[in-house]
C-alpha positions in Angstrom: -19.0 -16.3 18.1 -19.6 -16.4 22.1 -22.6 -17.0 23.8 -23.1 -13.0 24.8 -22.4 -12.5 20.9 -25.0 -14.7 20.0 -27.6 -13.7 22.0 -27.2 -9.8 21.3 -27.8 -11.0 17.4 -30.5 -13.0 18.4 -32.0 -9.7 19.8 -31.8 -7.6 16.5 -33.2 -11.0 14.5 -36.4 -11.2 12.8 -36.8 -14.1 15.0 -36.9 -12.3 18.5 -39.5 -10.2 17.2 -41.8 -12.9 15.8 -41.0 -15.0 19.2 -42.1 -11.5 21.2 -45.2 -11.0 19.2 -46.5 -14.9 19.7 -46.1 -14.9 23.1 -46.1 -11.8 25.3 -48.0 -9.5 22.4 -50.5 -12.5 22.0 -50.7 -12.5 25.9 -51.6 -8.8 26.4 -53.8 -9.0 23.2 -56.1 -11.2 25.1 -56.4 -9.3 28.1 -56.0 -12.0 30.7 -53.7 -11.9 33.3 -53.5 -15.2 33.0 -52.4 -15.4 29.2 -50.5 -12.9 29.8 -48.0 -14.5 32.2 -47.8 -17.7 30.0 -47.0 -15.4 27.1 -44.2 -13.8 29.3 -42.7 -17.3 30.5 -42.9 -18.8 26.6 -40.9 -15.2 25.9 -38.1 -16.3 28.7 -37.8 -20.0 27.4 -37.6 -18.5 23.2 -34.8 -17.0 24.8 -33.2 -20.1 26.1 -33.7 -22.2 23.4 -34.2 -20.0 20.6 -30.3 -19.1 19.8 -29.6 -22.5 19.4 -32.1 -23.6 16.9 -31.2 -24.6 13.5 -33.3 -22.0 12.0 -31.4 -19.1 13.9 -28.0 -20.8 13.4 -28.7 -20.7 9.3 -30.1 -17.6 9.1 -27.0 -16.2 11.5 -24.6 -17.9 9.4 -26.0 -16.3 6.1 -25.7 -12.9 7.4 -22.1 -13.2 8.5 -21.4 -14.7 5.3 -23.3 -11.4 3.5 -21.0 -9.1 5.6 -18.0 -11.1 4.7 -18.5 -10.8 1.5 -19.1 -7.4 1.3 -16.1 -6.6 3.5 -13.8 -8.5 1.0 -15.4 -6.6 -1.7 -15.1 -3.5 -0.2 -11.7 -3.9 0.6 -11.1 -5.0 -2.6 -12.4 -2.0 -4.6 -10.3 0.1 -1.9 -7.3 -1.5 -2.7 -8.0 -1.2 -6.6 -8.4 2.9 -6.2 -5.0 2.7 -3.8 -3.1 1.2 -7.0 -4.8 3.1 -9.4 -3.6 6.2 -7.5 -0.1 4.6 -7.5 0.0 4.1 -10.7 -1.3 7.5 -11.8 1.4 9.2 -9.9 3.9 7.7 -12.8 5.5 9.4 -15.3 4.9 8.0 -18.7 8.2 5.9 -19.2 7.4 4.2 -15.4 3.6 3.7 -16.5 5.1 1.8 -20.4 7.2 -0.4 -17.6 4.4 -1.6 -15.8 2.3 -1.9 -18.9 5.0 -3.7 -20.0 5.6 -6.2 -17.6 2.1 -6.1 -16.7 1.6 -8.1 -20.4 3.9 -10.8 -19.6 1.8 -11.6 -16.0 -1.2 -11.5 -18.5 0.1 -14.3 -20.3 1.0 -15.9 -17.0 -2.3 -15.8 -15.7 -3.3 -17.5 -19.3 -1.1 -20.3 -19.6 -2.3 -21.2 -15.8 -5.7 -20.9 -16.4 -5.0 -23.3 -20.0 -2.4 -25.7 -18.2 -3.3 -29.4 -17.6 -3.3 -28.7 -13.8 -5.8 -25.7 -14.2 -8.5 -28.3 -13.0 -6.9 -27.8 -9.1 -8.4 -24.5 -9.0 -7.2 -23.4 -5.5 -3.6 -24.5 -6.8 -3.9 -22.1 -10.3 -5.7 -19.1 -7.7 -2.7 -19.2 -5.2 -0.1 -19.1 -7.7 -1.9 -16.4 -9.5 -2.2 -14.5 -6.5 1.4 -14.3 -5.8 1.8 -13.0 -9.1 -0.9 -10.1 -8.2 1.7 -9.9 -5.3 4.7 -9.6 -7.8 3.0 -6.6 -9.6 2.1 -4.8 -6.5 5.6 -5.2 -5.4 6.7 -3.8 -8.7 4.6 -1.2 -8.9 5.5 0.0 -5.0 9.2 0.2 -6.4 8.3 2.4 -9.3 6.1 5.0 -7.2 9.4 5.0 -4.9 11.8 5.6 -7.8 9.7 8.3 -9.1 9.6 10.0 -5.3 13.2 9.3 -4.8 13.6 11.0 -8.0 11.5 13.8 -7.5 13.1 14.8 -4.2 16.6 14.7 -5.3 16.1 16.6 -8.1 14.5 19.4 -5.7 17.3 18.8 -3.4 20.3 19.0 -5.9 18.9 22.1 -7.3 19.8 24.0 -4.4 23.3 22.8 -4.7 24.2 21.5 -0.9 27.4 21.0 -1.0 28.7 24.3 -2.6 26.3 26.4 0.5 27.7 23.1 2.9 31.5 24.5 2.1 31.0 28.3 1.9 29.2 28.1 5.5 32.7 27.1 7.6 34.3 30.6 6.1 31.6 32.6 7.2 31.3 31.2 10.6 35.1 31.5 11.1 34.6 35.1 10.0 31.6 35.8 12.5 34.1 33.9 15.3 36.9 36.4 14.7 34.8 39.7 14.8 33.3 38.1 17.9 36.2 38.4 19.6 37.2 41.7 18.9 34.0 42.9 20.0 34.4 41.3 23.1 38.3 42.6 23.3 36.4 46.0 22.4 33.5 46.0 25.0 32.1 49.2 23.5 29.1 47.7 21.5 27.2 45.0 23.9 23.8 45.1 21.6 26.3 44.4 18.3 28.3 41.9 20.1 25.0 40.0 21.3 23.5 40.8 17.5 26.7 38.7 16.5 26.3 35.9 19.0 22.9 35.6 17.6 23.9 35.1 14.2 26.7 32.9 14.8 24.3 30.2 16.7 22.2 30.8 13.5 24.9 30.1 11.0 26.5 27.4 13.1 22.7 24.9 13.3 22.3 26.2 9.4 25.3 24.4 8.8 24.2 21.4 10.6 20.5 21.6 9.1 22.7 21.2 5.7 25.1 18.7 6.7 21.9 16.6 7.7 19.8 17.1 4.3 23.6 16.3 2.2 23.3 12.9 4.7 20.0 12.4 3.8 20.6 13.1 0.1 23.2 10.5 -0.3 20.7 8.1 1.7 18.0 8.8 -1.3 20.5 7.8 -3.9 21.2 4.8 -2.2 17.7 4.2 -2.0 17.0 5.2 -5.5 20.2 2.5 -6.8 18.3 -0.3 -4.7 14.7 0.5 -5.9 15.9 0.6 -9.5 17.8 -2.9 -8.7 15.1 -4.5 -7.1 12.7 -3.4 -10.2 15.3 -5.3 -12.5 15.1 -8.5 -9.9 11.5 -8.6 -9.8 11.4 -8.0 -13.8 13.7 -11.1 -14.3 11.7 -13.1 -11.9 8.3 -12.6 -14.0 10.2 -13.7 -17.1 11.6 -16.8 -15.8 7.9 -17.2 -14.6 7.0 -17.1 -18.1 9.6 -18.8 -19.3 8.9 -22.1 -17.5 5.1 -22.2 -18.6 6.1 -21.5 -22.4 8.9 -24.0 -22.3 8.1 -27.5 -24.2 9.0 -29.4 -21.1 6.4 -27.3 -18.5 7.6 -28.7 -15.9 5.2 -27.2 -13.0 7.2 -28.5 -10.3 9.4 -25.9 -11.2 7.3 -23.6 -11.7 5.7 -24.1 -8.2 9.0 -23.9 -6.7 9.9 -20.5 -8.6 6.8 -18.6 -7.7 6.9 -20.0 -3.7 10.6 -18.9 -3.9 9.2 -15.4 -4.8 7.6 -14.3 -1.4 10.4 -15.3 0.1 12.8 -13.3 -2.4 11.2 -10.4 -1.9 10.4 -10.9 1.6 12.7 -8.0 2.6 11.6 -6.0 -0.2 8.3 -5.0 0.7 9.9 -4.7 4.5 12.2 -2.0 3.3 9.2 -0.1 1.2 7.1 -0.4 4.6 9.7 1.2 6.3 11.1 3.5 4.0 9.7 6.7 5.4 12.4 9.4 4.9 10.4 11.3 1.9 7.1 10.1 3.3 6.0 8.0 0.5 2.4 7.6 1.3 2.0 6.6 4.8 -1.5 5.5 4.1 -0.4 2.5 1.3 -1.5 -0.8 2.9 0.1 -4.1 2.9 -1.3 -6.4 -0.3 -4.1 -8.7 0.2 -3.9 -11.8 1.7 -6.8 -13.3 0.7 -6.4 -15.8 -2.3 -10.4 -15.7 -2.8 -10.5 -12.4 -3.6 -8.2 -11.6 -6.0 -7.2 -7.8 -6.9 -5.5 -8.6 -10.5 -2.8 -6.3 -11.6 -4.1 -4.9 -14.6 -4.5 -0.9 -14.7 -7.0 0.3 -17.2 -6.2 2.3 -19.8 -7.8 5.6 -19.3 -5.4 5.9 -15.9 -2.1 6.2 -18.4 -0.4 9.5 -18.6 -0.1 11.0 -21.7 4.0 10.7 -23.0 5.7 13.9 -22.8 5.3 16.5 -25.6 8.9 16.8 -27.5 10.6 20.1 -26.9 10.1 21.1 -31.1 13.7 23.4 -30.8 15.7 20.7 -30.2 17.1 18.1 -33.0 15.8 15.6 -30.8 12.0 17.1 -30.7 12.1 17.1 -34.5 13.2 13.7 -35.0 10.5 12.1 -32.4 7.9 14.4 -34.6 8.7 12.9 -37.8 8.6 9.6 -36.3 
């Protein structure tokens, strides 16, 4: 904190308005000139020394501490309504997943906490901090595979490539009766009318060509987020799989879960970027405070119900008598 900061504190302190009241409110109390002019020069010299006593240091530093704290919480609880949002947006199969996986980073966080090394507390918090990082990540991939998803299903439905190869046939066809209106000259409002619609036709085409672009782009998208799910899936369980091993060996484990940020490093680079169906501009970058952990665990009353079973279908029945 500079100086200027310092003193502008001291100002609002409970301190500057005792040290304003002793001297210059004493002063005028009395009455006497005198007084108060020794009042007014104590004032000036609280004000030299004052910010740099002990007792306005402490109390300074226990106020910043108080507003730390409660921006750390408050950030906290906002990140813990951003996932729970995320994580509502599912569909039930995506929700089991992360339940699912969400389990086995439970039993993580348990093994850690009951290791021999759990005594070096800052060690255990760190590591289980990157593993709050590994479910974010995870969860990020399956709010973009259910986007992805949602958005090509709207986009295939309107069948782009049959309109993309009908649209060449019909512009030829505008093209030719162009030109015999202009070989014709007698009909300059249809022959502009025509014009008109061609440039129409012609950028339609190119609006389409541009969304069947975009369209393959999503399902290349949609094969990576589904491939990076499966990477970060196998990472968790060879995570637990070196802490349930006889051997736990913790150098290895160290070296598996540092390894992580690096794996997926690019990962979370290509989510921040990946803007082409607007997934949620406002989603903000995980934590990186290891004091403050957010956890991974969703509660319960978030989940989607599963999906009622259509009762026409041989399928439907079966799931019903199940």
């Amino acid at each position: 904190m500079s100086g200027f900061q310092r003193l502008k504190a001291f100002a609002k302190s409970p301190h500057h308005a005792w040290l304003a009241l002793m001297t210059v409110g004493v002063g005028i109390a009395t009455a006497e000139p005198l007084y108060a002019i020794i009042g007014t020069a104590a004032y000036a010299l609280g004000w030299v020394f004052g910010p740099d006593t002990s007792l306005f240091k402490k109390w300074l530093q226990k106020k910043q501490s108080i507003h730390t704290e409660a921006q750390a919480s408050q950030e906290q609880y906002d990140f813990a309504q951003q996932r729970m949002k995320l994580y509502r947006s599912l569909s039930h199969p995506l929700q089991v997943n992360y339940d699912i996986l969400s389990g086995l980073a439970a039993e993580i966080e348990r093994d850690l906490r009951e290791s021999p090394s759990a005594a070096q507390s800052l060690a255990v918090d760190t590591q289980l901090h990157q593993v709050d990082a590994l479910m974010w990540t995870y969860l990020r991939l399956l709010h973009t595979e259910e986007t992805i998803k949602n958005h090509l299903s709207r986009e295939r439905s309107e069948e782009l490539p049959a309109r993309i190869r009908e649209m060449p046939e019909k512009i030829e066809k505008l093209e030719k009766e162009i030109t015999a209106l202009e070989a014709d000259g007698s009909k300059p409002g249809l022959l502009e009318t025509k014009r008109r619609l061609l440039d129409s036709q012609r950028e339609r085409l190119g609006m389409l060509e541009k969304r069947a672009a975009k369209l393959e782009e999503s399902e290349a998208n949609l094969e990576l987020a589904e491939s990076e799910q499966r990477r970060v899936v196998g990472l968790v369980k060879l995570l637990a799989g070196e802490l349930q091993s006889a051997s736990q060996d913790a150098g290895s484990f160290s070296r598996h879960i540092d390894s992580s940020a690096s794996q997926l490093g690019q990962t979370n680079e290509w989510l921040a970027q990946l803007d082409e169906l607007e997934l949620d501009d406002d989603i903000e970058a995980f934590p990186q405070q290891v004091a403050n952990r957010v956890g991974f665990a969703v509660p319960s009353g978030n989940r989607n119900p599963p999906p009622i079973p259509t009762q026409g279908t041989r399928q439907g029945r079966s799931k019903q008598r199940e």
